[in-house]
C-alpha positions in Angstrom: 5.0 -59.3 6.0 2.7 -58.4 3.1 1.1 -55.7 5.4 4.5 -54.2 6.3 4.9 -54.0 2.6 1.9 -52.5 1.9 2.4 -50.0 4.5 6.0 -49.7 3.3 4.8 -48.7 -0.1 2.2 -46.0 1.0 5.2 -44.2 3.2 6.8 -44.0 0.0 4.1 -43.2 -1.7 3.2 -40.3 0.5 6.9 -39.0 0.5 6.6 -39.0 -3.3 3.2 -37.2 -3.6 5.0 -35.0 -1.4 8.2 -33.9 -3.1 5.6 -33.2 -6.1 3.6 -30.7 -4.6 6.7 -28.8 -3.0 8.2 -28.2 -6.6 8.2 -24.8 -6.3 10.2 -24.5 -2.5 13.0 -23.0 -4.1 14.1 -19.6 -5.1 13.3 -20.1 -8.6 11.6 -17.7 -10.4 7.9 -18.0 -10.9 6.4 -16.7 -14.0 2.9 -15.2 -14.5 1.3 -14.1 -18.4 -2.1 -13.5 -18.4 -2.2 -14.5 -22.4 -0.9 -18.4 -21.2 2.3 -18.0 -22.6 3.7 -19.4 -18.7 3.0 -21.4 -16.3 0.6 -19.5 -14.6 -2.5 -16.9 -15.9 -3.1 -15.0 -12.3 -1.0 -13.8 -9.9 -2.6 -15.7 -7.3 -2.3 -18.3 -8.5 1.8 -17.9 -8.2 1.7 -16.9 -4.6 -0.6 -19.9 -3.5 2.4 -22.2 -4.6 5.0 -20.2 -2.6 6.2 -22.2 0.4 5.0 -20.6 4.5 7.8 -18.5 6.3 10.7 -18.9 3.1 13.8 -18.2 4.4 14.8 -17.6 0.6 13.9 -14.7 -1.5 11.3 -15.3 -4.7 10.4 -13.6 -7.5 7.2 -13.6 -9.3 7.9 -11.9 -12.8 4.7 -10.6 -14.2 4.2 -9.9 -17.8 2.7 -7.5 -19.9 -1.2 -7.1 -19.4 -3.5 -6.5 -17.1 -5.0 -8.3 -14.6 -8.1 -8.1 -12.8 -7.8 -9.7 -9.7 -8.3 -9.2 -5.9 -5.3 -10.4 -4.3 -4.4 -10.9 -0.6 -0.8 -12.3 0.5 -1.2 -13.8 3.1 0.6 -13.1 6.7 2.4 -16.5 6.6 4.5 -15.5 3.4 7.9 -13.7 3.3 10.8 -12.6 1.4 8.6 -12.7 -2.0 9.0 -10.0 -4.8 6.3 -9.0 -7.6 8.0 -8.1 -10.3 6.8 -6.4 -13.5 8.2 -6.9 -17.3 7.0 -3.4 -17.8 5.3 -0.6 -15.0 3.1 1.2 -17.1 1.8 -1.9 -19.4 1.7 -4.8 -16.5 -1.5 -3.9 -14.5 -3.3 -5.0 -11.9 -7.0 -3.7 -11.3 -9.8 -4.3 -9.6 -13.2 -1.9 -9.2 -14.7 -2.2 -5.7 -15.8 0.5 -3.7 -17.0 1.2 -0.1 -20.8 1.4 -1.4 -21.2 -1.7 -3.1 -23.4 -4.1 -1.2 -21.2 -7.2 -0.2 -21.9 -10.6 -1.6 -20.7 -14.2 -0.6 -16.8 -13.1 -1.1 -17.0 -12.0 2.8 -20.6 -13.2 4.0 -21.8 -16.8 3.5 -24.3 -16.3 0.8 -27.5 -17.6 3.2 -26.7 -14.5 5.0 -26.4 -12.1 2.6 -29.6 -13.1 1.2 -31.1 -13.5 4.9 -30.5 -9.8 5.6 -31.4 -8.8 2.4 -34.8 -10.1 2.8 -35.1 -8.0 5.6 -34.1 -4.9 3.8 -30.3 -5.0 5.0 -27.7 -4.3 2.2 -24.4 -5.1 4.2 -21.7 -2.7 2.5 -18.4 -3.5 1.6 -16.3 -0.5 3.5 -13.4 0.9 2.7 -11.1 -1.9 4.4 -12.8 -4.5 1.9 -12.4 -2.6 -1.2 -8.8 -3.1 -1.9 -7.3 -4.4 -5.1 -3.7 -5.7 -3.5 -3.9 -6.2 0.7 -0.4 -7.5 1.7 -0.8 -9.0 5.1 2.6 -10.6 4.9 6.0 -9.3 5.8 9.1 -8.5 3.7 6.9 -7.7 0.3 8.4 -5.9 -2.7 6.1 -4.7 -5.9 8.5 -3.5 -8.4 8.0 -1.9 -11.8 4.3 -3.0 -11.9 0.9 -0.8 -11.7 -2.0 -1.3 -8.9 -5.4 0.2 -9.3 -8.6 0.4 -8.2 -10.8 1.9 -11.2 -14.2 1.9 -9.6 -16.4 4.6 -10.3 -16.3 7.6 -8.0 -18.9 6.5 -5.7 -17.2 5.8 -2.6 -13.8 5.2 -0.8 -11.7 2.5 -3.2 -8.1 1.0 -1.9 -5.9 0.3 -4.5 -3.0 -0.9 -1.8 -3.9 -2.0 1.4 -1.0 -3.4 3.8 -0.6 -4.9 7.1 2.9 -6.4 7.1 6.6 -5.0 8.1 9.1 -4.1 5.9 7.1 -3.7 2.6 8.9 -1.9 -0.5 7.5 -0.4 -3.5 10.0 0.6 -6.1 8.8 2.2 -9.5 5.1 1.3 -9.6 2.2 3.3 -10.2 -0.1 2.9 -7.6 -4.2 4.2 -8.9 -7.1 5.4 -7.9 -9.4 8.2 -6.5 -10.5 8.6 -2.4 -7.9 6.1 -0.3 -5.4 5.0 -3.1 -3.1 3.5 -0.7 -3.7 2.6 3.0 -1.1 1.6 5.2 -2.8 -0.1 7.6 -1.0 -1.1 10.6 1.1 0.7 13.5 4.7 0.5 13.9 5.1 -1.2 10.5 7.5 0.2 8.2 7.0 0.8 4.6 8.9 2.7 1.7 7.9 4.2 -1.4 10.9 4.3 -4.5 10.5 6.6 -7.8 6.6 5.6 -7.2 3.7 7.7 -8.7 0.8 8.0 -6.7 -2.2 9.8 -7.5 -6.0 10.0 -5.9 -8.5 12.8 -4.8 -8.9 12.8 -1.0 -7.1 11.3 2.2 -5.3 9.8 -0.6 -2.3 8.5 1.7 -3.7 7.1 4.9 -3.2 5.0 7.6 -1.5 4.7 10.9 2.2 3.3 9.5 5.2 4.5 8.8 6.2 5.1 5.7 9.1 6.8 3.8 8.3 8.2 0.4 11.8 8.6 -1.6 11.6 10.6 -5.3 7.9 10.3 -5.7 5.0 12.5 -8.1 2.1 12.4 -6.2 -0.8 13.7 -8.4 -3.8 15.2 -7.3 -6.9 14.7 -9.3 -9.2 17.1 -6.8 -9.4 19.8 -4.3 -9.2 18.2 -1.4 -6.3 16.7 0.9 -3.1 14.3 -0.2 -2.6 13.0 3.3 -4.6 11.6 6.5 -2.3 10.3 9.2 -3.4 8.2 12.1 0.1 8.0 13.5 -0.5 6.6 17.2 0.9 8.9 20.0 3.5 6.8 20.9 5.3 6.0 17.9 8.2 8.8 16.7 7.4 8.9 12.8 4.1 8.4 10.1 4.8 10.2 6.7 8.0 11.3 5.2 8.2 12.6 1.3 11.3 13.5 0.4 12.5 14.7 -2.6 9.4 14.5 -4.0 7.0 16.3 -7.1 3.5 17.1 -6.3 1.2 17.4 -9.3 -2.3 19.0 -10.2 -4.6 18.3 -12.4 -5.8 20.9 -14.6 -8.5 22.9 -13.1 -7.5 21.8 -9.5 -6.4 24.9 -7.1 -6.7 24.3 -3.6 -4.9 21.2 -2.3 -4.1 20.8 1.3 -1.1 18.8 2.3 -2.6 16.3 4.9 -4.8 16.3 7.7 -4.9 14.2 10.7 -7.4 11.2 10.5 -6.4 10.9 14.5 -4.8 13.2 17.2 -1.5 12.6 16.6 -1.1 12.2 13.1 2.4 12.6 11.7 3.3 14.0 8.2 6.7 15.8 7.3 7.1 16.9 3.5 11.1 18.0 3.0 13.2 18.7 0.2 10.3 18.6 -2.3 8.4 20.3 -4.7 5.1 21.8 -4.0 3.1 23.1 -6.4 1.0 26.8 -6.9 -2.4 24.7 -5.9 -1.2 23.7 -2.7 -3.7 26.1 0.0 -1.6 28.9 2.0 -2.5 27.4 4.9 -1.0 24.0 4.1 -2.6 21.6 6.4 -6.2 21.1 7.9 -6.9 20.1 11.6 -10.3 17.9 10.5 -11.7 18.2 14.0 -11.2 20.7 16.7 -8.5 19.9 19.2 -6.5 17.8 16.7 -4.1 21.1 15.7 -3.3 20.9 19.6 -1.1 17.7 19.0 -0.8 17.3 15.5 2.8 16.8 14.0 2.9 18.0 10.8 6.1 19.8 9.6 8.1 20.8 6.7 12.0 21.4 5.4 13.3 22.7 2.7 10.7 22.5 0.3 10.3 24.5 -3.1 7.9 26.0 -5.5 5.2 28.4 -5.4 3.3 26.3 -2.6 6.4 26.0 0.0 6.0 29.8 0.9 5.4 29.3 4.2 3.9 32.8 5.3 0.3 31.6 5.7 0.5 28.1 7.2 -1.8 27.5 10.3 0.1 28.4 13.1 0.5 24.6 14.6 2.5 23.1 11.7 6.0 24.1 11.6 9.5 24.2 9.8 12.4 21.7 11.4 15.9 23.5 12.0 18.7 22.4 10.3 19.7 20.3 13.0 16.2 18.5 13.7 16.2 17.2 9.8 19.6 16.3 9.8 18.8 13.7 12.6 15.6 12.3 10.3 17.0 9.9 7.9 15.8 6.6 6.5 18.2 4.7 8.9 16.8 6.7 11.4 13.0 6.1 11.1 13.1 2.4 10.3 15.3 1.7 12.6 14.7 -1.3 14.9 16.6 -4.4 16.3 15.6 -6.3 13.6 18.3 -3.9 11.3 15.9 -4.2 7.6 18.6 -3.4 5.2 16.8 -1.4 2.2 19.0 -1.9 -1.4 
């Protein structure tokens, strides 16, 4: 009898401990201030409480200040939104870049100091040298700033995703070459009132992505865009109704180029800018302007004259961009409803 009651006790026990660490399963709002005014001081530390595969939507509000952290969500989180107090003054920043050598973050640190020895400095690469990499599905940063501020010494990811159904709505997203990387075919992700700015290929990745009332601002003379849309998938890059910006003593922007064959990059119903090349888009390699889909509609401004644009790009008709809407190009059986 007194060793069922013993055992008795540590069942409850254990269903106690439990229900204390699951506190936060529940869509309560988490709240992060890097000055210890709440509960948490990181970010990450708020999405390491969040429960595995919520069914329930969650809200991390952030407040003012910046953090410098290197933050992954992980692919077995959902329905969780990052929420700013205020874009321009809640950051998040980090400074690697595709030069540094790596350290014990991704190899054990007996490695790193075996090869090393032998005169090997591992790099990091551009695919490590993200600030924010959402893995996860059903993501949404709003009204909050992501950079990467590292020198301009190599390719530096401010955004990297993975995951399905990712918004970004009103946030500034930072940085120089590869800003924002959307990293995984067939995965849908949309851009709202965003600012995005960067130097080259700044917009990258095989994904597709819907850009809504964006300024994208480019800081050099190089190329906004670099598609890897896969052959078989209908739609990469869409801007529409967007503003694209120059800095002052930049003049020769190109509008994308394809980082693979089929790379897929429609700009319609937007401003572009005097600095924007005649010729529009590059082909990168030969043989790439042979199935290349880059097109435009309906845009404005002294760089929409279409007159000089390489031969292999083209305008839609009327009736080709009515039939590419939002609805259109995320459309799947899962039916994502966007706000």
């Amino acid at each position: 009898m007194k060793r069922l009651l013993t055992l008795l006790s540590l069942a409850v026990a254990c269903l106690l401990t439990a229900g204390a660490a699951n506190k936060y399963d529940n869509p309560d709002t988490l709240f992060v201030a890097r000055d210890g005014t709440a509960e948490f001081r990181n970010i990450t530390e708020a999405i390491e409480v969040c429960r595995a595969f919520m069914e329930y939507h969650k809200v991390i509000f952030v407040k003012k200040g910046t953090y410098k952290e290197k933050i992954i969500m992980p692919q077995w989180l959902q329905h969780i939104e990052i929420c700013g107090e205020d874009r321009d003054q809640t950051i998040i920043t980090y400074d690697d870049h595709a030069n540094i050598a790596m350290d014990g973050r991704f190899w054990p640190a007996q490695i790193s100091e075996q090869l090393m020895a032998m005169g090997n400095r591992p790099k990091l690469g551009t695919f490590r040298s993200f600030t924010v990499r959402v893995d996860a599905n059903d993501i949404t940063f709003k009204n909050i700033t992501i950079e990467n501020n590292a020198a301009r010494l190599g390719q530096a990811v401010a955004v990297h995703t993975q995951g399905d159904r990712i918004q970004f709505v009103n946030c500034r997203l930072l940085g120089n070459q590869d800003t924002v990387y959307t990293g995984m075919p067939n995965t849908r992700i949309y851009f709202l009132d965003c600012y995005i700015e960067g130097t080259t290929d700044f917009i990258f990745g095989p994904s597709t992505a819907w850009f809504e009332h964006c300024t994208i601002h480019c800081k050099a003379n190089s190329y906004i865009t670099a598609a890897s849309t896969p052959q078989d998938v209908a739609y990469g890059y869409i801007f529409n109704r967007c503003i694209i910006t120059a800095a002052e003593g930049v003049d020769k922007v190109y509008l994308g180029r394809p980082w693979r064959d089929y790379g897929y990059t429609l700009f319609m119903n937007s401003e572009l800018p005097r600095q924007i090349r005649p010729e529009g888009w590059h082909k990168w390699r030969e043989g790439t302007q042979k199935t290349a889909r880059y097109l435009e509609y309906n845009n404005h401004g002294e760089g929409a004259d279409r007159s000089g644009r390489e031969p292999w790009s083209r305008e839609l008709t009327k009736k080709e961009a009515a039939r590419i809407t939002l609805d259109e190009v995320f459309r799947r059986a899962d039916n994502w409803q966007l706000p």
